[in-house]
N, C-alpha and C positions, 0 to 999 in steps of 0.2 A: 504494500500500500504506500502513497502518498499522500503529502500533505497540501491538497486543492486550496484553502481557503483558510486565514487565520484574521481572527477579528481580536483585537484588545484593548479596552479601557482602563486608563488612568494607572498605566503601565511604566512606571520613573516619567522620562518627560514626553511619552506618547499618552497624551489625552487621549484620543481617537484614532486609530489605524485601521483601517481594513486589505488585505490585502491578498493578490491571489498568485500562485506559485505554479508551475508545470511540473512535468519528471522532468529528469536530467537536470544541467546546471540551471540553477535561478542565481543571481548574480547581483547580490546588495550595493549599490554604490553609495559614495557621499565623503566629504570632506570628515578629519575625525568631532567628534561630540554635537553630531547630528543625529543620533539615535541611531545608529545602524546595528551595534553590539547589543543593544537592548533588546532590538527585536529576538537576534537569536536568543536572548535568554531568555525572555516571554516562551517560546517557541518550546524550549526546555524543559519551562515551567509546566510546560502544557502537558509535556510525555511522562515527568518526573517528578511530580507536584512542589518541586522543590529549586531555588536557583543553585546554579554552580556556583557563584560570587559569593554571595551571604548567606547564612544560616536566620538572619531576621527576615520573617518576612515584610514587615511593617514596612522597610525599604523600598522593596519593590513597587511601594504604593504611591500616586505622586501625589506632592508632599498640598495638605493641606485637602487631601481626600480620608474618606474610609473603606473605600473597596477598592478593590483592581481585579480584572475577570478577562482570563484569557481564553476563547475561544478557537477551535479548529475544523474542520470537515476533511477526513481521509478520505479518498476512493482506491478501490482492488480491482478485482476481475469481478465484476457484477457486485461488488457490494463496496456500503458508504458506513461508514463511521463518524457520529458528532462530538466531538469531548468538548468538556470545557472544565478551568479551575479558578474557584474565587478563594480573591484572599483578602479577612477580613482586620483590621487593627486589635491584636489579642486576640482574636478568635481561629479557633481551629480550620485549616484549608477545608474545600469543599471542592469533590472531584465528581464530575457527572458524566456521565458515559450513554450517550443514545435518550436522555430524558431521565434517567437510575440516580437519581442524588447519592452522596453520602459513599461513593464507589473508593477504592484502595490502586494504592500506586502499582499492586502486583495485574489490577486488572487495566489499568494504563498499558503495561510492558507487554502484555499479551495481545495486544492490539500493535503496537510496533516500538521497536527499539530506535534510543538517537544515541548517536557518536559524535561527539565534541571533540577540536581542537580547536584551543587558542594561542598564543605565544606565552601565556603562566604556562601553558605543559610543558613547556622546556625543564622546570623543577622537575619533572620526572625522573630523567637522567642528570642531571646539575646539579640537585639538591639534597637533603640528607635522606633517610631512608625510610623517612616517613612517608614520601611523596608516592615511593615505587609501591610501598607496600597499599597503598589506597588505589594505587591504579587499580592493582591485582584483585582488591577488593573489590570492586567496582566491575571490573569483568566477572567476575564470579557472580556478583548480582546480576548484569545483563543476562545471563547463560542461564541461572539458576536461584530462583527466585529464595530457595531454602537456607541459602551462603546466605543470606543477609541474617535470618535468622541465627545460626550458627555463631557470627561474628560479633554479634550482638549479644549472646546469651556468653560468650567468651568473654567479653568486655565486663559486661558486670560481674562476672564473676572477680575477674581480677580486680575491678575497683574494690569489690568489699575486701576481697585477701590483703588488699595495700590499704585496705582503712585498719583492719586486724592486726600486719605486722605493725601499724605505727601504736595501735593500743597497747602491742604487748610490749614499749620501749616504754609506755605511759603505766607499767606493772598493773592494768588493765584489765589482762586477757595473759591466759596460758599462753607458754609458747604449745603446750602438749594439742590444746583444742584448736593449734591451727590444722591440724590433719583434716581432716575434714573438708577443709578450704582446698587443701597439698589435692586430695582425688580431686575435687572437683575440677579444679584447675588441670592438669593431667588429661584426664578423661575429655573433657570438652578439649580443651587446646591442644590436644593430640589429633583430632577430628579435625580440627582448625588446619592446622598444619598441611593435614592431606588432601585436605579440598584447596586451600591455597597451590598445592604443589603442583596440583591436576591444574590446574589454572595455565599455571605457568607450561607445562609438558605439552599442554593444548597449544600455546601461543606459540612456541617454538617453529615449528613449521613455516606462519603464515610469516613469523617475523622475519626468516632466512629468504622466504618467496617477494615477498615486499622489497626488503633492501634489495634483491638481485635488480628489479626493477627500477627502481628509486635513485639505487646507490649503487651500480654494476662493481665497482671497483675493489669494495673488502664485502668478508662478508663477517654477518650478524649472529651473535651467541645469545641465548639468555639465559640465565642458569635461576632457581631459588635458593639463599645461602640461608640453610638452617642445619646446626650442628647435630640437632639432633636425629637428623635423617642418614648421617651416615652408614651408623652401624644396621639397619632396617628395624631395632625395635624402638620406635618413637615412645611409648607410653612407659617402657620400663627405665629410657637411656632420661626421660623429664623428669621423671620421679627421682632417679638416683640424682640428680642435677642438686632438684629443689633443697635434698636433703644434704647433702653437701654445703651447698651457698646458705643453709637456712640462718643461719647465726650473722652473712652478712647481710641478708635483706632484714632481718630484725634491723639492724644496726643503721640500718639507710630507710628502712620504711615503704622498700620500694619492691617489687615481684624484679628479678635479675635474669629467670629464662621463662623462654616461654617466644610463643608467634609472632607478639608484640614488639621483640627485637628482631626480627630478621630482616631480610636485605633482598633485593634483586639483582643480578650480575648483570654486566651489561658491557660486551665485546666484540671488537670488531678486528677481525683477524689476532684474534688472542689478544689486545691489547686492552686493558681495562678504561672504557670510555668515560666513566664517568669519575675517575680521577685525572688522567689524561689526555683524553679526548680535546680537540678543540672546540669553539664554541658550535661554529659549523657542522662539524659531524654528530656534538650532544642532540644539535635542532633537526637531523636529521634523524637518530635515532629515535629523538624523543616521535618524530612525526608516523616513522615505522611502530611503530609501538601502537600506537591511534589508529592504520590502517588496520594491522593484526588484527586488533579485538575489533574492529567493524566486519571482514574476514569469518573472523572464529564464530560473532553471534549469526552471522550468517548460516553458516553451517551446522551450528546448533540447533539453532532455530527456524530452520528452514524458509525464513522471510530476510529481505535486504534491510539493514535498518538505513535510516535516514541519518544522511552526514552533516554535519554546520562544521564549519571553520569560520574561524575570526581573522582576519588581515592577515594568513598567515605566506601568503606569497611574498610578502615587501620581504620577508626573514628570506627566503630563497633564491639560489641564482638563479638564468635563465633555463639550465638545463633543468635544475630539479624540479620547478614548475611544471616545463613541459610535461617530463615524468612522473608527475605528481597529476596533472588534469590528462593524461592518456589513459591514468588508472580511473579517475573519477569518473568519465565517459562513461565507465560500462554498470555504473551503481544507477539505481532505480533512483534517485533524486537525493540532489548537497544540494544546501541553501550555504553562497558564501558570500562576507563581506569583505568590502576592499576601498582603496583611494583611487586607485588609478587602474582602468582598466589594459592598459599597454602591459600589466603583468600577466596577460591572458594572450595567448596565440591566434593571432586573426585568420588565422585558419577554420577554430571553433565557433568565431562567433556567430554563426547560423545556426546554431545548436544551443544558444545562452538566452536565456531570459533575463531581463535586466530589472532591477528595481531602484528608483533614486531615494533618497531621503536625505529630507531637507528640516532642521529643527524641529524635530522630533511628529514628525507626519512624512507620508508618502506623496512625493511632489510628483512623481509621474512613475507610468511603468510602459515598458515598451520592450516588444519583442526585437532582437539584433537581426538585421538580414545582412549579408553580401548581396 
């Protein structure tokens, strides 16, 4: 499916938008902080009930309103789809699917999947290792709705084990009665572990197919760096860990192994890219990484999901763009934003939809012909 039709009110600084999209390239233009990046994340909002940018929703709303309500119409092969999400100041989102009020984000992603790139995914590969391990996370919810649960039920287990060891430094809480916490923690985060790994084992493939494309010249590694998967017993080699470190995590207050530290590897011709790597090849790899999992949910999910990019051709040279919009050609619809359309091949542009935006409204739209 696509996305025909997106209507949004009092969306940051789009009062009123209405606007209408094709498959294949649609093509944002506009000077920057004319609302073109908004749009994509209205758009986001819509598939995800959630922006990529902030965690508040109240933001999203422009300022000196109390709602914001993003509407869409998908169409398939014979069939149409309506969603829409309002979002109210303090009050809980509202996802409506077909007339359905009060619908969940898992019945969103079963209608279609979106893949985002902006030039922030560069932290992917550049940044500490929190960035990679959220990607990974993040593909694991596109693929499988039940990882989110899993990562979640992991999460708070460990917050309370890190609220526990810091009681027992407060002579509080036994050190004896953190057992309890020790399985919990184990059991769940040994789960953890192995669906994160699948993650990553899956992506491998598409990310070596991608750079060959993208990046002809080295090729692309990804490994997941968790120590405890060497030996293959995860659950007994965490446990013997916990028990081990347990006298230093009293002492710091903090859980010391576990899924919450681990790392993604990331190389290109055996060289470690995200220590070494130039800025150039990180923005490349971070950008293979973005196709992969668009790739991978494809194939999971037996539907293409829908791609956005943000500005990210001004980052690339002229080759990698080429290569980079010969891959997007053959996706069932990218909505992307830009400044300057000379970053596009006038070869394509009989295949491009154009969209202008001009201070936060759509000042024209116009099909590209040769």
């Amino acid at each position: 499916m696509y996305l025909q039709t997106l209507d949004i009110l009092n969306f940051r600084n789009h009062k009123k938008s209405s606007l209408n999209f094709s498959s294949g390239i649609n093509l944002i233009i506009g000077k920057n902080g004319q609302g073109k990046t908004n749009l994509l994340e209205a758009i986001y909002v819509l598939f995800n009930g959630k922006s990529y940018k902030s965690s508040l929703n109240n933001v999203l709303i422009t300022l000196g309103e109390e709602t914001t309500v993003v509407k869409g119409s998908l169409v398939g092969e014979e069939k149409k789809e309506d969603i829409g999400v309002m979002l109210k100041i303090n009050e809980q989102k509202n996802i409506k699917i077909n007339g359905m009020q009060n619908q969940r984000v898992k019945d969103l992603r079963n209608i279609v999947n979106i893949v985002l790139f902006s030039p922030e995914d560069l932290k992917i590969v550049k940044g500490g290792p929190g960035g990679r391990r959220d990607f990974i996370d993040e593909v694991g919810e596109q693929i499988n709705y039940k990882y989110n649960h899993l990562k979640w039920k992991f999460l708070r287990i460990l917050k309370q084990r890190n609220n526990l060891l810091r009681q027992v430094i407060g002579k509080r809480w036994k050190k004896e009665e953190l057992e309890l916490w020790d399985d919990k923690l184990v059991l769940v985060g040994s789960k953890f572990i192995g669906a994160r790994n699948e993650v990553v084992e899956k992506l491998k493939p598409y990310c070596h197919k991608i750079n060959l494309k993208i990046n002809s010249k080295k090729n692309l590694k990804i490994n997941y760096l968790n120590n405890l998967l060497n030996n293959g017993d995860v659950e007994g080699e965490f446990y013997r860990k916990i028990k081990e470190l347990k006298n230093y995590e009293i002492e710091r207050g903090n859980t010391l192994v576990g899924p919450h530290r681990d790392d993604v590897g990331l190389y290109l011709n055996g060289v470690d890219v995200r220590l070494y790597g130039s800025q150039g090849e990180q923005r490349v790899v971070s950008l293979c990484l973005k196709m992969a999992e668009l790739e991978l949910i494809k194939e999971e999910k037996k539907k293409t999901p829908i791609l956005l990019m943000d500005d990210v051709m001004s980052e690339l040279d002229e080759e990698m763009r080429d290569n980079l919009l010969s891959f997007i050609l053959n996706l069932k619809q990218s909505i992307i934003t830009t400044t300057n359309l000379s970053y596009f091949n006038q070869e394509y542009m009989d295949r491009i939809n154009l969209i202008e935006v001009y201070g936060g409204s759509v000042k024209e739209r116009m099909c590209l012909k040769t």
